[in-house]
N, C-alpha and C positions, 0 to 999 in steps of 0.2 A: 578175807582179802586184806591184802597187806599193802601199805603205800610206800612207794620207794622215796630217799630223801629228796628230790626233785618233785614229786608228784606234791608231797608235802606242801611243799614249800609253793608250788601254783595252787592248789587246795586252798590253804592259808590266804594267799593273797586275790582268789579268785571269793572264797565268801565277803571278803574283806569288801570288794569292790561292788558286790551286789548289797551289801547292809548299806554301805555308803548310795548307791543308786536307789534303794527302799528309804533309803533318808532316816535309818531306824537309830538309836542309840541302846547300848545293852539291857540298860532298864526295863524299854518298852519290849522289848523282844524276852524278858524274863517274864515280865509281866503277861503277855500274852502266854506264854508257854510255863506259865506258874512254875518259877523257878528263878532262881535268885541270878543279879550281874555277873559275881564272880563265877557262878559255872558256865553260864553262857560264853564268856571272855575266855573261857580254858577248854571248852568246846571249838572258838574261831580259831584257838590255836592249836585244835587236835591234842587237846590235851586229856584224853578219855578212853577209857575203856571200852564206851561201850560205842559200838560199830555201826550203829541207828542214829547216835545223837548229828552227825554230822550232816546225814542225808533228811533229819528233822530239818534242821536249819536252813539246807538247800528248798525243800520244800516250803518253809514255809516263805522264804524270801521271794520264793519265784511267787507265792499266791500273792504277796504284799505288791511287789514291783509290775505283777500283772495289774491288779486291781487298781492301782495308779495311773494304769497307762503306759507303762515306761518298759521298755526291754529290759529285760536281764542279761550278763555275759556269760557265757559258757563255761562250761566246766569241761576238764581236762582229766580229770580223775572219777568224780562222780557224772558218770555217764550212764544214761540207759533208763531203762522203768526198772524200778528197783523193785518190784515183783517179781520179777524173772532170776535173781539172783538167789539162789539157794543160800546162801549164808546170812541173808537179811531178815528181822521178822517185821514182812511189809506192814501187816497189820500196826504195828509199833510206832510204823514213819507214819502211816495212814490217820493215824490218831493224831498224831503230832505231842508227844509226849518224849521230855525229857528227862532221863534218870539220872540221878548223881554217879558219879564210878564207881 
């Protein structure tokens, strides 16, 4: 699945808005997902190859902003159970594991 330049561009600032509501800074969310700032920071801006790394990040901010208490906002692109999506390999996002590109 391909995202058009609009989707992008909500994608980008729809993770944006949930890291900021999770209250997370790159570090900790590298840290958690054993994996350094700068990939994370080139992941929030869809800068990757790989087509898991982004629905990692959704997952795991939604676990974070749950576990707080606090809603999450909606995604506009990433929508659905990503199990259902034949081009994803859920196990991947399930695990919560980020690859470099």
């Amino acid at each position: 699945m391909s995202l058009n330049f609009i989707e992008k561009r909500n994608t980008i600032k729809e993770l944006a808005a949930n890291r900021e509501i999770a209250g997370l800074t790159f570090e900790e969310i590298a840290n958690d997902l054993q994996t350094n700032a700068a990939v994370i920071e080139q992941i929030f801006s869809l800068q990757t190859n790989v087509i898991e790394n982004p629905w990692v990040l959704k997952e795991y901010l939604a676990d974070k902003i749950q576990a707080a208490g606090k809603v999450a906002i909606d995604y506009t692109a990433l929508v659905g159970d990503y199990h259902e999506y034949w081009f994803l390999n859920s196990q991947y996002i399930d695990q919560q594991k980020i690859t470099r590109n």
